[in-house]
FILOVO-913909 format. One record per residue: residue number from 1; x, y, z of N, C-alpha, C in turn. Coordinates in Angstrom, 1 decimal. Layout:
+------+--------+--------+--------+--------+--------+--------+--------+--------+--------+
: zafi :   n.px :   n.py :   n.pz :  ca.px :  ca.py :  ca.pz :   c.px :   c.py :   c.pz :
+------+--------+--------+--------+--------+--------+--------+--------+--------+--------+
:  NUM :      X :      Y :      Z :      X :      Y :      Z :      X :      Y :      Z :
...
+------+--------+--------+--------+--------+--------+--------+--------+--------+--------+
This chain:
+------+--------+--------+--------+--------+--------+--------+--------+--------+--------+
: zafi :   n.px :   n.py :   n.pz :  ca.px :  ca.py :  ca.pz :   c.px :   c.py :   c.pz :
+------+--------+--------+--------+--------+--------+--------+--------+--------+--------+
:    1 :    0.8 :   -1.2 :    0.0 :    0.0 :    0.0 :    0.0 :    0.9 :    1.2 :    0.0 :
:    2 :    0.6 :    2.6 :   -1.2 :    1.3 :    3.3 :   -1.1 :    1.6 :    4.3 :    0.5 :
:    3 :    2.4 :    4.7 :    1.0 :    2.8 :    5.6 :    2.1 :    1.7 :    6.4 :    2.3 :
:    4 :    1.1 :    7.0 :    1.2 :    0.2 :    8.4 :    1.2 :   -1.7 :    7.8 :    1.3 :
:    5 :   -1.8 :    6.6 :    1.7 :   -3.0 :    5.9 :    1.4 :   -3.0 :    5.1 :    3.3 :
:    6 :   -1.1 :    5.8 :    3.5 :   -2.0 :    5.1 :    5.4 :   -2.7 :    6.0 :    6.1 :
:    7 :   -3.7 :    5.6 :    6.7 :   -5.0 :    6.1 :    7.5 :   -6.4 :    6.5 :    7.0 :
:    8 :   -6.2 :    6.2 :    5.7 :   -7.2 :    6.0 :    4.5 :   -8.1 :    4.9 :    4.9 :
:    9 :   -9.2 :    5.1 :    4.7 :  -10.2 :    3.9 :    5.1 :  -10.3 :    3.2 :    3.6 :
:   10 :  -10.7 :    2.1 :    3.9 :  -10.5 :    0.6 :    3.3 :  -11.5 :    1.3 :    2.0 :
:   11 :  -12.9 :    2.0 :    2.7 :  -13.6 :    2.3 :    1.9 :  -13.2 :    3.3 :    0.7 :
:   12 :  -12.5 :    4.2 :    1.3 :  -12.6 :    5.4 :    0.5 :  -11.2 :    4.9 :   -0.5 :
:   13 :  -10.1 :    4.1 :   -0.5 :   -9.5 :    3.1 :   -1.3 :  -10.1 :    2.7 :   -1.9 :
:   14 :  -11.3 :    2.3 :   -1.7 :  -11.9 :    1.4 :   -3.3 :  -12.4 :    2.6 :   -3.7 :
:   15 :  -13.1 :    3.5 :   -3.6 :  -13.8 :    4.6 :   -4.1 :  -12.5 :    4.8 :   -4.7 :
:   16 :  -11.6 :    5.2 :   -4.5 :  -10.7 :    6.3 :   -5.4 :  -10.1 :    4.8 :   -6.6 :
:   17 :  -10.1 :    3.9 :   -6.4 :   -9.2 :    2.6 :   -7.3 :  -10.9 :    2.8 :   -8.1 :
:   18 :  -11.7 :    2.7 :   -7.9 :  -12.7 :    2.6 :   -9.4 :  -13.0 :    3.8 :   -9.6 :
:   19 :  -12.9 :    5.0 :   -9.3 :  -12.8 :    6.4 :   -9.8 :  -11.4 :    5.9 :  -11.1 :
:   20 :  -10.5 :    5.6 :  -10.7 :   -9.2 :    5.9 :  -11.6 :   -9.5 :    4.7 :  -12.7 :
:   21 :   -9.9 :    3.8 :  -12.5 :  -10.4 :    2.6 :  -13.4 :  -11.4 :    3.3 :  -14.2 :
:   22 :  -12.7 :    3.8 :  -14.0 :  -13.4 :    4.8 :  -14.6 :  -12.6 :    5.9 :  -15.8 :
:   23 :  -12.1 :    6.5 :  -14.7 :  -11.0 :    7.3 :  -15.9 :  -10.1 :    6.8 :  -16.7 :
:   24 :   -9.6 :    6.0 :  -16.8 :   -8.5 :    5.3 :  -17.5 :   -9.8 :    4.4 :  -18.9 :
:   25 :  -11.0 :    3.9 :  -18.1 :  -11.6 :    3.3 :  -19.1 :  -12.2 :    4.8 :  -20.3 :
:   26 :  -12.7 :    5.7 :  -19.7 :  -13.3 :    7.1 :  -20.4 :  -12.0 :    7.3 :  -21.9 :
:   27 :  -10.7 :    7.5 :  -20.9 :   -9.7 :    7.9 :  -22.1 :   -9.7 :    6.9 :  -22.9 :
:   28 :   -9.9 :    5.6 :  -22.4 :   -9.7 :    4.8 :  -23.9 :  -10.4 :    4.9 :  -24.8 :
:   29 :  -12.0 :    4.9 :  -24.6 :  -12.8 :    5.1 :  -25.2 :  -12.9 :    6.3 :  -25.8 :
:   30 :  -12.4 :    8.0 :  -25.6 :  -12.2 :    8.6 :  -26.0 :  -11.3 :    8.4 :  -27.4 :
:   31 :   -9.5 :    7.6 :  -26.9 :   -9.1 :    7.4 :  -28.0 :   -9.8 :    6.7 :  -29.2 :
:   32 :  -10.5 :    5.7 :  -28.3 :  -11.2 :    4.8 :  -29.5 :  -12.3 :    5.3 :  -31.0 :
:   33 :  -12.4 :    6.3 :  -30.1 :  -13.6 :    7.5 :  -30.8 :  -12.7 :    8.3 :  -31.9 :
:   34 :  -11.4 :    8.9 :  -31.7 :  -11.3 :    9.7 :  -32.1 :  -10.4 :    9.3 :  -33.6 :
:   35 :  -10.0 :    7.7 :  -33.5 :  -10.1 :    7.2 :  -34.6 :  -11.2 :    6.2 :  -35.4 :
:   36 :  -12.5 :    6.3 :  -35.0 :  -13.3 :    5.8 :  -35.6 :  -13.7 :    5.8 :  -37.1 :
:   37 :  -13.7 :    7.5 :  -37.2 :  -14.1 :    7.6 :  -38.8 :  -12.6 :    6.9 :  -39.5 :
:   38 :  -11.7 :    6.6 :  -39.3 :  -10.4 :    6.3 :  -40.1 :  -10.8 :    4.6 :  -40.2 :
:   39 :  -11.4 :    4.2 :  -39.0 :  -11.5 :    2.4 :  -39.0 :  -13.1 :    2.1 :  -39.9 :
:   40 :  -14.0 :    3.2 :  -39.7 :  -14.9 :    2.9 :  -40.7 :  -14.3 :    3.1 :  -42.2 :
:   41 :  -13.7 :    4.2 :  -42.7 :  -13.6 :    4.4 :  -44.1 :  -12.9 :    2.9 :  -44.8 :
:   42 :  -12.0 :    2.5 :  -43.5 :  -11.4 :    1.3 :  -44.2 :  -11.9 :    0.0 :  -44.0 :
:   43 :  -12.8 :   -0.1 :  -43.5 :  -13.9 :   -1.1 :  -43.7 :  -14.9 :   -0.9 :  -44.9 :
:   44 :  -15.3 :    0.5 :  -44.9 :  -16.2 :    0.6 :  -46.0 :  -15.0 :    0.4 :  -47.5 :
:   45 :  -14.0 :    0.6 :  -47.5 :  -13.0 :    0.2 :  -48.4 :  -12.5 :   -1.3 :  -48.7 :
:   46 :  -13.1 :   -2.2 :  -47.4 :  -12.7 :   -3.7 :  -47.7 :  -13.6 :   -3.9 :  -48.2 :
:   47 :  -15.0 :   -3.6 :  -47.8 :  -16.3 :   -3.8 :  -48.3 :  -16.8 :   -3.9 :  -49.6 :
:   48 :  -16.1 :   -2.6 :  -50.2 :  -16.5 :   -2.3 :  -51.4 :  -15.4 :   -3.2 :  -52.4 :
:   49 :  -14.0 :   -3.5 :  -52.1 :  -13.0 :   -4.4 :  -52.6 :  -13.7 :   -5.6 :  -52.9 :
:   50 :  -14.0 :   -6.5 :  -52.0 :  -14.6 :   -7.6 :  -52.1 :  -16.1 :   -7.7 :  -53.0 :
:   51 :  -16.4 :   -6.5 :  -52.8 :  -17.7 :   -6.7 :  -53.9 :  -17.2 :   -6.4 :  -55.0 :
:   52 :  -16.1 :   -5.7 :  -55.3 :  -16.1 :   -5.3 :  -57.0 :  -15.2 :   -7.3 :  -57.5 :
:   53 :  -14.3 :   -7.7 :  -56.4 :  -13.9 :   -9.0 :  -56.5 :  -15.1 :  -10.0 :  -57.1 :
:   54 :  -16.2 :   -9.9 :  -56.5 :  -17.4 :  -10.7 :  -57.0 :  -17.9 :  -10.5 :  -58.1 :
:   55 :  -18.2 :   -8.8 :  -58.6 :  -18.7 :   -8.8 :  -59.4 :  -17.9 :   -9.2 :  -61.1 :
:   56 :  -16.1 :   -8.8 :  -60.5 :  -15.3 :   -9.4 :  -61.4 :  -15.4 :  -10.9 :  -62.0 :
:   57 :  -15.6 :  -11.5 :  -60.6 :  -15.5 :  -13.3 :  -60.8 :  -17.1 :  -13.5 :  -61.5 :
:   58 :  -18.2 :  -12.5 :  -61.2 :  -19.0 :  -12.9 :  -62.0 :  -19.4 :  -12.8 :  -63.6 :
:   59 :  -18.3 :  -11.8 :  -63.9 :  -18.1 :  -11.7 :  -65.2 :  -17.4 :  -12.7 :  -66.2 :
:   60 :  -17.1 :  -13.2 :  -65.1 :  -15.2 :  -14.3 :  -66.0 :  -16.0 :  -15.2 :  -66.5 :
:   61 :  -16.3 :  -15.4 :  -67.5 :  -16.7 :  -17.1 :  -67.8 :  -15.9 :  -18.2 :  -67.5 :
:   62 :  -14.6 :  -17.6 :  -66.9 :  -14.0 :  -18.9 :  -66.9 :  -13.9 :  -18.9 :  -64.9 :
:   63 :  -14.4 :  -18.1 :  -64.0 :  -14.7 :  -18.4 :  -62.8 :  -15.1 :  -19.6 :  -62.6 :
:   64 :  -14.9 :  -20.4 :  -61.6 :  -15.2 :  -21.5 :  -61.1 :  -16.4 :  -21.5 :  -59.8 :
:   65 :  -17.3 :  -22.5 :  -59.7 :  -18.0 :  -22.5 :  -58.3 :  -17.0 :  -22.5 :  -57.0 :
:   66 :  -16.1 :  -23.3 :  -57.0 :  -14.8 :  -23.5 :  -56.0 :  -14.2 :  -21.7 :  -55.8 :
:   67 :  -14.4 :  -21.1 :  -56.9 :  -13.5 :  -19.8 :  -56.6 :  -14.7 :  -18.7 :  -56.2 :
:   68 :  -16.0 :  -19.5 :  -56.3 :  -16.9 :  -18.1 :  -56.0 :  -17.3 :  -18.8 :  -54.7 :
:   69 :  -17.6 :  -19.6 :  -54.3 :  -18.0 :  -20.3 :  -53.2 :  -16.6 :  -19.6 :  -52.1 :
:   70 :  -15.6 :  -19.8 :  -52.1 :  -14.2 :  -19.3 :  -51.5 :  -14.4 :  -17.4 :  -51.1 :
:   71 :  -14.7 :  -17.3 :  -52.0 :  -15.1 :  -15.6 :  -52.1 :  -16.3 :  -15.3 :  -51.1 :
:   72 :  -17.4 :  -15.7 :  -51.4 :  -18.5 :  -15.6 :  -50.6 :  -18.5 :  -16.2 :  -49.5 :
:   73 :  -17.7 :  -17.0 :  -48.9 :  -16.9 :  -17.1 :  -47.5 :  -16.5 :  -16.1 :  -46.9 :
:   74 :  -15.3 :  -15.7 :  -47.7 :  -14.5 :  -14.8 :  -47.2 :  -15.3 :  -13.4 :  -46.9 :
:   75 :  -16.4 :  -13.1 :  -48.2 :  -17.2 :  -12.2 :  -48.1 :  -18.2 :  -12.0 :  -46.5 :
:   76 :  -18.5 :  -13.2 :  -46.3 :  -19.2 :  -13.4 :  -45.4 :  -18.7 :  -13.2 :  -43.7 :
:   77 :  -17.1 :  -13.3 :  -43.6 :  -16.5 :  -13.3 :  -42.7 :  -16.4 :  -11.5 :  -42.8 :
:   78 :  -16.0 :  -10.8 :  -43.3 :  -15.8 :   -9.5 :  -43.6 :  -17.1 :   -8.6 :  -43.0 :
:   79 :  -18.2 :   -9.1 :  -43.7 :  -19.7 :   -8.6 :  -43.0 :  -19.8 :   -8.7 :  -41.7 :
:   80 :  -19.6 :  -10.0 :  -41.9 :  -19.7 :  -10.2 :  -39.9 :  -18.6 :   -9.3 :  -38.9 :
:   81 :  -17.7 :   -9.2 :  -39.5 :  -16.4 :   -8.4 :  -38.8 :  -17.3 :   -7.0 :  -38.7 :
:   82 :  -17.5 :   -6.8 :  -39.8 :  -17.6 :   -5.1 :  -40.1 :  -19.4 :   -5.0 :  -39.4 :
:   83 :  -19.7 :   -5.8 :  -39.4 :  -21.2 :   -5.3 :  -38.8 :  -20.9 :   -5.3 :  -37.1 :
:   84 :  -20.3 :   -6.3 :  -36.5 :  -19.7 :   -5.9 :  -34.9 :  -19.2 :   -4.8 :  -34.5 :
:   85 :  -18.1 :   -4.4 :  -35.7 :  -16.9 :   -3.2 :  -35.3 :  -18.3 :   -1.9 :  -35.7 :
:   86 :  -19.1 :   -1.6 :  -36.0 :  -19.8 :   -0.8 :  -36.9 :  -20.7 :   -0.4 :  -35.5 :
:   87 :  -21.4 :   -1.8 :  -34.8 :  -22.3 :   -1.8 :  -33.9 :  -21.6 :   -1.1 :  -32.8 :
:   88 :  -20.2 :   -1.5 :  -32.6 :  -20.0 :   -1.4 :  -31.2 :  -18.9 :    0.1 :  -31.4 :
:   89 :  -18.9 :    0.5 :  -32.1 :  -18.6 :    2.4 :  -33.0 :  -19.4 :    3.1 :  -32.6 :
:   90 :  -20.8 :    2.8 :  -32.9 :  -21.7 :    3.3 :  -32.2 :  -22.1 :    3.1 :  -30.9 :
:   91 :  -22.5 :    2.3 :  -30.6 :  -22.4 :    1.9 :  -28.9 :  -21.2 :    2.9 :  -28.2 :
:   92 :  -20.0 :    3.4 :  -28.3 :  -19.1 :    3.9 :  -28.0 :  -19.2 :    5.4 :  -27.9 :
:   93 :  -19.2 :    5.4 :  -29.5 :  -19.4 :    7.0 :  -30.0 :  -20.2 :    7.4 :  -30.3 :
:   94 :  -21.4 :    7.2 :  -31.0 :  -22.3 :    7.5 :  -31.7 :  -22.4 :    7.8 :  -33.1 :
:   95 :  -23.3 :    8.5 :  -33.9 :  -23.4 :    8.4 :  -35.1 :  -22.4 :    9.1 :  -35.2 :
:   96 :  -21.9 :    8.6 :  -36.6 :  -20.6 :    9.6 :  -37.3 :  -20.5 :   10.7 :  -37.4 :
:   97 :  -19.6 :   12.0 :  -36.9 :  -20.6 :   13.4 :  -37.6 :  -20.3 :   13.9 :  -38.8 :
:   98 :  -19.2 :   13.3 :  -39.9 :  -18.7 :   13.9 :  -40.7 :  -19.4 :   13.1 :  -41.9 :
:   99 :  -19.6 :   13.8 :  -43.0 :  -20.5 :   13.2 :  -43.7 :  -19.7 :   12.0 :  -44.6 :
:  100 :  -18.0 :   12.0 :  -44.5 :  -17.6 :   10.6 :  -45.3 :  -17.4 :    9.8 :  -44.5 :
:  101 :  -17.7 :    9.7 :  -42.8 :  -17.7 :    9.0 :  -41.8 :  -18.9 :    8.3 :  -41.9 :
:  102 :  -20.0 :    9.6 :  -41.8 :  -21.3 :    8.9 :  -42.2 :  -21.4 :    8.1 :  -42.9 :
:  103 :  -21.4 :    8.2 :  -44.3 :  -21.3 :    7.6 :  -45.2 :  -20.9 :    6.3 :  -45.4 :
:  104 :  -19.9 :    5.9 :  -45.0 :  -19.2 :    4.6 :  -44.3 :  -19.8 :    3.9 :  -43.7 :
:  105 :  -20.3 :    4.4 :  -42.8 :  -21.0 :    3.9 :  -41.6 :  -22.4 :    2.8 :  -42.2 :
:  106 :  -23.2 :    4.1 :  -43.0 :  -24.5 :    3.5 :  -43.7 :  -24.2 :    2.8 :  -44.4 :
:  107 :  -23.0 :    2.6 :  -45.3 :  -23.0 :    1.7 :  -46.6 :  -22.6 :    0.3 :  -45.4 :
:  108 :  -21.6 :    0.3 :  -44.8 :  -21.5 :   -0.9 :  -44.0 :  -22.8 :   -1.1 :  -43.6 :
:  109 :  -23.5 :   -0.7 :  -42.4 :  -24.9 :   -1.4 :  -42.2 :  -25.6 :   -1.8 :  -43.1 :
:  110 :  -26.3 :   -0.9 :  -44.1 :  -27.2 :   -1.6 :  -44.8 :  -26.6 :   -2.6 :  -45.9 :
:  111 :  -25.5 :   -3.1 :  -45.8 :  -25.0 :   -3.9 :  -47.2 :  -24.5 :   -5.0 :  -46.5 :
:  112 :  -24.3 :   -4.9 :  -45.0 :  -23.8 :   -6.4 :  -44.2 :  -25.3 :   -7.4 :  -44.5 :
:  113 :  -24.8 :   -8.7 :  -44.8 :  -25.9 :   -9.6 :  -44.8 :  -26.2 :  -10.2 :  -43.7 :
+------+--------+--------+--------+--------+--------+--------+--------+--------+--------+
């Protein structure tokens, strides 16, 4: 126990240890906020990669089911990532305020399956 914490009651010790746990949790979440719009744009950037990937393989006549089946996997894992990280962006921060944050934001939601 630090020197400056003797004759401190046991109670008012835990009051100040989850005051500082509180704060320590606030800043992170602050930082987590204040790169958000950067983690959505590049989500809405893998998003959109993998869909133009699909729409390529659906052009190929020479695509295979094995290579689209593989893709819509992977596609499927990506949604699910990006609809969590998207949810809990919000839950955190709230709606985006910048309108190519925004924007990110909605094309992820409404385009996760």
């Amino acid at each position: 126990m630090p020197s400056s914490w003797k004759g401190r009651s046991v109670k008012k010790q835990m009051i100040f240890s989850s005051l500082m746990v509180c704060a320590l949790q606030a800043n992170a979440s602050a930082s987590d906020c204040a790169d958000a719009g950067m983690r959505l744009n590049d989500m809405a950037g893998k998003d959109q990669q993998i869909r133009q990937e699909w729409y390529a393989l659906e052009q190929n006549s020479k695509g295979t089911s094995v290579e689209k089946e593989a893709l819509q996997k992977r596609w499927k894992v990506i949604d699910g990532e990006n609809l969590k990280q998207v949810k809990n962006i919000i839950a955190a921060c709230g709606w985006p305020g910048t309108a190519k944050d925004s924007h990110s934001a909605w094309l992820l939601v409404q385009l996760c399956r």
